[in-house]
C-alpha positions as CSV (number, residue, x, y, z in Angstrom):
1,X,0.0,0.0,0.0
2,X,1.0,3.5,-0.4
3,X,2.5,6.1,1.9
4,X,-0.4,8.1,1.2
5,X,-3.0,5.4,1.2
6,X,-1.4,3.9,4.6
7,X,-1.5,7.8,5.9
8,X,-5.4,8.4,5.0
9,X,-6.5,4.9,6.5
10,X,-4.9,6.0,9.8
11,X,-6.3,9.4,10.2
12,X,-9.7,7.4,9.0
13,X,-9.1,4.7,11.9
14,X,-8.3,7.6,14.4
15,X,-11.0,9.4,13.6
16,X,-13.7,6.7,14.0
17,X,-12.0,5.8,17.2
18,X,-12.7,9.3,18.5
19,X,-15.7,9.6,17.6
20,X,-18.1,9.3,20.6
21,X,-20.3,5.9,20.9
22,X,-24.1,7.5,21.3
23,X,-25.8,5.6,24.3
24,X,-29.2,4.3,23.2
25,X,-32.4,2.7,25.1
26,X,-34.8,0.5,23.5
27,X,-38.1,0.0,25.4
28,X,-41.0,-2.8,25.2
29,X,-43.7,-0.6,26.5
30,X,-47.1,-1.5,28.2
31,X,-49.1,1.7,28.2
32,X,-50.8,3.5,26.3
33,X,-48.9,4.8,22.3
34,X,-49.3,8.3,23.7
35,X,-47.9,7.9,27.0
36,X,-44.9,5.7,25.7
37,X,-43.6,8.1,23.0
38,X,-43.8,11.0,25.5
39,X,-42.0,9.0,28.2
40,X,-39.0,8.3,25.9
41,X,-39.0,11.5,24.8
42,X,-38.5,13.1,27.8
43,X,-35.9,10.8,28.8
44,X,-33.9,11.2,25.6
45,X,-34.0,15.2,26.1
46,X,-33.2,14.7,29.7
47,X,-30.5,12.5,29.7
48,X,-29.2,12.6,25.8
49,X,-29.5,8.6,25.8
50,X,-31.3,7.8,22.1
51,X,-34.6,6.1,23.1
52,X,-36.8,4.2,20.7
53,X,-39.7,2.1,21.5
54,X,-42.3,-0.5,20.7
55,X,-46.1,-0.9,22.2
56,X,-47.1,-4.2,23.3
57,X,-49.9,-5.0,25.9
58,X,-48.2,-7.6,28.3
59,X,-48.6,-10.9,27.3
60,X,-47.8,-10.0,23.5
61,X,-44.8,-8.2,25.4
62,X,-44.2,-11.3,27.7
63,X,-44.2,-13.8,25.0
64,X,-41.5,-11.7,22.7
65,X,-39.4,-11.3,25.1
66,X,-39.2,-15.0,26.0
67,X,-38.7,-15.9,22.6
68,X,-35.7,-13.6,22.3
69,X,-34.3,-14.8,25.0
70,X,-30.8,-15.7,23.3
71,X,-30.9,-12.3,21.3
72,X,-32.8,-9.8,23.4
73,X,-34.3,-7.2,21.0
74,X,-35.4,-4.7,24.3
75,X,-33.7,-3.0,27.2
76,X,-36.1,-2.2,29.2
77,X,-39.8,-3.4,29.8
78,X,-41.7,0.0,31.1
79,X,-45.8,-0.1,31.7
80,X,-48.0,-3.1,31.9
81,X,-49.4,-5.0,35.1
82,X,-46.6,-6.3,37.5
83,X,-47.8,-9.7,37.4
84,X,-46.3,-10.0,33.9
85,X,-43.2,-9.1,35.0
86,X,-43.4,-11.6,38.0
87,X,-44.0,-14.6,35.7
88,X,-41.1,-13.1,33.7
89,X,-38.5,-12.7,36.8
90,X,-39.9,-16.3,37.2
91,X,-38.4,-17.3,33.5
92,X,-34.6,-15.3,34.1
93,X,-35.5,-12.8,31.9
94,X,-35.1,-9.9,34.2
95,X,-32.2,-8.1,35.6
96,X,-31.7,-7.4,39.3
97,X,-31.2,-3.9,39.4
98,X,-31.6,-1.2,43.0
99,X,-32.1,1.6,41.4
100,X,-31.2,5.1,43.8
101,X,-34.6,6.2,43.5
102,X,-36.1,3.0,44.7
103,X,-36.3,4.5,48.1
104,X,-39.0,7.1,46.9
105,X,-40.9,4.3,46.0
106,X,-44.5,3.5,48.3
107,X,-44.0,0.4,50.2
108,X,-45.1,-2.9,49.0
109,X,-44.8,-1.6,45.5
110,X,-41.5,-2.7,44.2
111,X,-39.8,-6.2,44.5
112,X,-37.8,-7.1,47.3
113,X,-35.0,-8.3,44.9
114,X,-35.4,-5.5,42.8
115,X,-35.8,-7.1,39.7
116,X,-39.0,-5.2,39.3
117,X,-40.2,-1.9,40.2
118,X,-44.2,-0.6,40.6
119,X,-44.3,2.7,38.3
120,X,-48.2,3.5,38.4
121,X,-51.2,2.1,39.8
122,X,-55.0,1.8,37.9
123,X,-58.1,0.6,39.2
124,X,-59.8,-1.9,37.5
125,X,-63.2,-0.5,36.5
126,X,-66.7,-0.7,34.1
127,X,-66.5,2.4,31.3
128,X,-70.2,2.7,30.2
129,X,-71.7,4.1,27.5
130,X,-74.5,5.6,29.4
131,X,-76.9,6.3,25.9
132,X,-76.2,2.4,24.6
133,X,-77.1,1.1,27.9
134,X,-80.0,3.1,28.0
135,X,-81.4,1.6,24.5
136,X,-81.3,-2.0,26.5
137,X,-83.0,-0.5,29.4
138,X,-79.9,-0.6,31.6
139,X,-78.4,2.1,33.7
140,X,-74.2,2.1,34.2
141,X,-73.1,-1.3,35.6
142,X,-72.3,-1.4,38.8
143,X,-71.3,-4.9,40.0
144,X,-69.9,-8.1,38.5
145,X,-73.5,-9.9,38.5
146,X,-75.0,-7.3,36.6
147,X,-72.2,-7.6,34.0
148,X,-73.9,-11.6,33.1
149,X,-77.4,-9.7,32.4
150,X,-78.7,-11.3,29.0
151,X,-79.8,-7.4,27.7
152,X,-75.7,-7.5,27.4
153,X,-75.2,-10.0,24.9
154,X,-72.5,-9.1,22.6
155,X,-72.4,-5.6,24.6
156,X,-69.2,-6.1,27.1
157,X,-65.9,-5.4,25.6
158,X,-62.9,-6.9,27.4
159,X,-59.4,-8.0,26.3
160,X,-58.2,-11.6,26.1
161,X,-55.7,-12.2,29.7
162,X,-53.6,-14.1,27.4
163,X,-52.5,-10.6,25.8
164,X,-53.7,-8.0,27.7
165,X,-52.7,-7.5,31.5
166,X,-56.0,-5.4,31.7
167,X,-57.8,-8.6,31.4
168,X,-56.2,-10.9,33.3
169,X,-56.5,-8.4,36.1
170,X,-60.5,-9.0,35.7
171,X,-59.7,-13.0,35.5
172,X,-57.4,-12.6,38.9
173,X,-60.0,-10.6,40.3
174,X,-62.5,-13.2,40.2
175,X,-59.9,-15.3,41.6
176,X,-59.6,-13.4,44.1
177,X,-63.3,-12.6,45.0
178,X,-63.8,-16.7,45.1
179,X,-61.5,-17.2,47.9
180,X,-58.7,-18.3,45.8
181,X,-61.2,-20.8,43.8
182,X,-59.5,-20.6,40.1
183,X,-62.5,-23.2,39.2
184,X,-65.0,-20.3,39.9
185,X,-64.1,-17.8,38.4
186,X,-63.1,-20.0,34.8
187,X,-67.1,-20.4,36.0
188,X,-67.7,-16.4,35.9
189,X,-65.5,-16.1,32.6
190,X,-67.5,-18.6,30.6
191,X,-70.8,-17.3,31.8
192,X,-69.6,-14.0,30.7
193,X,-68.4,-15.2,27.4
194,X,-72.1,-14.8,25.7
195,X,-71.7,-11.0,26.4
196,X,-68.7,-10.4,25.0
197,X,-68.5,-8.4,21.7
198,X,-65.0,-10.1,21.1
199,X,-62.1,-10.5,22.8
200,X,-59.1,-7.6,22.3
201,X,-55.4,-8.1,22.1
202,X,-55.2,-4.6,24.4
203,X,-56.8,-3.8,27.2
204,X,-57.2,0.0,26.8
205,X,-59.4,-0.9,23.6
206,X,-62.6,-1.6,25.3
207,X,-62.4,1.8,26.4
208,X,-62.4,3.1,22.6
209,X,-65.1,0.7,21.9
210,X,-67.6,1.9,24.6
211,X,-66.9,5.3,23.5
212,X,-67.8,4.4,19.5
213,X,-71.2,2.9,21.1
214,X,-69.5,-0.5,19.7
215,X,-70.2,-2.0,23.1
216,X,-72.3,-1.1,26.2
217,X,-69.7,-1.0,28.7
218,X,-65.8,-1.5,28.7
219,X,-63.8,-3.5,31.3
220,X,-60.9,-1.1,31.7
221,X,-58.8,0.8,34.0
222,X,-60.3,3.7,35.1
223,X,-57.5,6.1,33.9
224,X,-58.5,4.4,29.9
225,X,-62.1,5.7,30.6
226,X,-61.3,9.0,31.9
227,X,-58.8,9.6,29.3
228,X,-61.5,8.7,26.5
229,X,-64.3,11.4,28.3
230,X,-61.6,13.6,27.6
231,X,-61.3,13.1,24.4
232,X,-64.7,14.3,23.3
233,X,-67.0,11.1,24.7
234,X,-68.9,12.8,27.1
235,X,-71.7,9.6,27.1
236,X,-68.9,7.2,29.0
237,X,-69.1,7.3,33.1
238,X,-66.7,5.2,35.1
239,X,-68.3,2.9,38.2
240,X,-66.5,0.2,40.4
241,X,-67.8,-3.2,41.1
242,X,-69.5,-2.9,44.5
243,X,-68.2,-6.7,45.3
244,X,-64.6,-5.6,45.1
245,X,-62.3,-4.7,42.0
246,X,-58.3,-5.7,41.2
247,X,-56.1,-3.2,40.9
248,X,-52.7,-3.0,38.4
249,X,-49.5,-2.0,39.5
250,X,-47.4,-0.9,36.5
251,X,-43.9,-2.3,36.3
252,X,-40.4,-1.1,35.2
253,X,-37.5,-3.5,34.4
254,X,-34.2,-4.4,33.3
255,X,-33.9,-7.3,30.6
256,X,-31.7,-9.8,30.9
257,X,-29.5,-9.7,28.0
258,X,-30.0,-6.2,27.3
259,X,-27.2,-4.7,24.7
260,X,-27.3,-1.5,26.7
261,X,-27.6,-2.1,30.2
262,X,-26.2,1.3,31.5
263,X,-28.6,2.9,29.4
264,X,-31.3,0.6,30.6
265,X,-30.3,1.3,34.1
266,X,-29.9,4.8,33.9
267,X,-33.8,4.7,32.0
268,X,-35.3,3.1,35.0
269,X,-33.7,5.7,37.5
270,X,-35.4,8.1,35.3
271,X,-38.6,6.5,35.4
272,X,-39.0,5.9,39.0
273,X,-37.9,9.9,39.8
274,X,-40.8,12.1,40.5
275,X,-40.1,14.5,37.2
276,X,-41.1,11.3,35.4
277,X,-44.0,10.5,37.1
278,X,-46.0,13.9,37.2
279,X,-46.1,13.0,33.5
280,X,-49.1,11.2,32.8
281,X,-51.5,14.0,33.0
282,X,-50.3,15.7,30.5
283,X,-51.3,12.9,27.9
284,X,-54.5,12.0,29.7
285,X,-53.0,9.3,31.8
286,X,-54.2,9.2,35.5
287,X,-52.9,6.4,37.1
288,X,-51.7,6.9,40.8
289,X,-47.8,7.9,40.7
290,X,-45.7,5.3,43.3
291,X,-43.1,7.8,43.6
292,X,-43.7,9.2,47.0
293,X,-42.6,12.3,46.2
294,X,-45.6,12.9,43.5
295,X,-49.2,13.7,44.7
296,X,-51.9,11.3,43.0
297,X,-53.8,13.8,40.6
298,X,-57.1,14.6,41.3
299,X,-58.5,12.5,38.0
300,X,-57.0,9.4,39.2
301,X,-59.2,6.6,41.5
302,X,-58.7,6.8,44.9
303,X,-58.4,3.4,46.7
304,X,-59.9,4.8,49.7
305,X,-63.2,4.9,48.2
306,X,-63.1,1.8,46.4
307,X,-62.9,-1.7,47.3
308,X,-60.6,-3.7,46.5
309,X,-60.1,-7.4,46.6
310,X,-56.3,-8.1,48.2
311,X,-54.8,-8.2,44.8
312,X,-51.5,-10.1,45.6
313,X,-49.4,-9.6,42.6
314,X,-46.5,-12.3,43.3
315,X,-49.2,-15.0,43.7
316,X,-51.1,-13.9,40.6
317,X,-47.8,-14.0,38.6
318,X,-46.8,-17.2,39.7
319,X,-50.2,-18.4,38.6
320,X,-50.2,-16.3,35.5
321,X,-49.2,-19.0,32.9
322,X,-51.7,-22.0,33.7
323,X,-54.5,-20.5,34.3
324,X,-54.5,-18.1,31.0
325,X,-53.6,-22.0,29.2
326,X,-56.9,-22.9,31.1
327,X,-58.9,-19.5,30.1
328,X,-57.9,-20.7,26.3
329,X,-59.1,-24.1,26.5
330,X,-61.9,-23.7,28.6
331,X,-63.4,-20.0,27.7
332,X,-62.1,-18.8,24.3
333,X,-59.0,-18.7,22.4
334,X,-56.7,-15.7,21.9
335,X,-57.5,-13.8,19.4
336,X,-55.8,-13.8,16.0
């Protein structure tokens, strides 16, 4: 090779070696489109980590990031019930990781290994369509019984738990409300089945389709209801089960296998910090913060005047994986 030749592939080599690496993020996100392109957003312009990000309800997010076990295609799994995440820590596919804003977190809500952390809690809840109930002769649902009335056939829209965390929040629910009797409420689900208009891959869907008058009533999150008033569908008024409701807690981890894990650490420090969590709001998402630092906003539910079954989220994920197989043999298959 040539003096000059040798010369310009050095100053080449040197000048790729100086040049810096840019850190980058790449999220498998639970929540809503809105609220995931804002959050990496605002992380990219407050850290200047590149952030990209793809939305998957749970178990669709669950069941990819199994299968890429060898070759993990995420860094970070942000938004979605914790259960998921406990069947997932429960598979090695999370990363231990104490973040220094875990101690701002509310107690209870975080894993004691710190594989997981809680980011945001939602009430489970009934979005009705007040007008489409009316046409059946039915005022806004207010328990689980009423949600088996025959005026409802093909009225009740509700995800599939094999997907959508949303929904098997309302299968664990009726776990729950049985004493523990899985039998039971595979009993509820299949005598709720009839009603059902069909069975989403997202939770936050039912939502949409109570507000389109597609279905009577929505089995949601309360924050998906309030956050579809507010976008012009002023017919939709969120109730609670009077026998007792289950309750999300959004998670935030660390993926095993993750190209970036300083960047997926230094994420989930974001994400747990208070200027993270005051958010929400301002893309209509108004789940309770579980940074202590952040006061719940004044759109969100409020345990205190709800009921709640004693939703216990280890338990539930451990459980996670047989009884959705049971849900799809015994109730209906996962939609397409």
């Amino acid at each position: 090779m040539r003096p000059l030749a040798i010369a310009l592939v050095a100053v080449l080599l040197a000048a790729g070696c100086s040049t810096p690496r840019r850190d980058k993020v790449t999220v498998a996100c639970g929540a809503g489109e809105r609220w995931c392109a804002m959050m990496v957003k605002r992380f990219s312009d407050a850290t200047g980590v590149e952030a990209d990000f793809v939305r998957l309800s749970s178990g669709e997010a669950l069941e990819r990031i199994r299968s890429a076990r060898a070759r993990q295609e995420f860094d970070v799994w942000h938004g979605g019930p914790a259960d998921s995440y406990v069947a997932a820590k429960n598979q090695g596919l999370l990363e231990a990781y104490e973040s220094e804003k875990s101690g701002e977190i509310r107690e209870h809500w975080i894993d004691r290994e710190h594989t997981w952390s809680g980011i945001y809690a939602g009430v489970l809840a009934f979005c009705n369509n007040t007008e489409e109930l009316a046409e059946r002769g039915m005022k806004p649902i207010r328990s689980w019984r009423e949600l088996l009335d025959e005026r409802l056939r093909g009225g009740v829209a509700i995800a599939h738990p094999a997907t959508s965390g949303t929904a098997y929040t309302a299968l664990w629910t009726q776990v729950e409300l049985n004493g523990g009797d899985q039998d039971a409420a595979l009993s509820y689900m299949r005598g709720l089945h009839p009603n059902v208009l069909r069975y989403n891959s997202s939770g936050s869907a039912a939502a949409v389709q109570a507000a389109k008058e597609e279905a009577a009533v929505g089995v949601v999150f309360s924050h998906d209801c309030v956050a579809a008033q507010e976008q012009g569908y002023p017919n939709l008024e969120v109730t609670f089960p009077q026998e007792g409701t289950g309750y999300e807690l959004g998670g935030l981890a660390v993926l095993a296998g993750a190209h970036n894990p300083d960047s997926a650490r230094t994420y989930v420090d974001w994400a747990l910090s208070g200027a993270s969590q005051r958010l929400g709001p301002l893309v209509q998402f108004y789940a309770l913060p579980t940074n202590t630092e952040v006061p719940a906003h004044s759109k969100a539910a409020d345990p205190a005047t709800v009921k709640l079954v004693p939703y216990d989220v280890e338990v539930a994920g451990r459980a996670k994986q047989a009884l959705v197989g049971r849900f799809a043999a015994e109730v209906a298959e996962p939609p397409a």
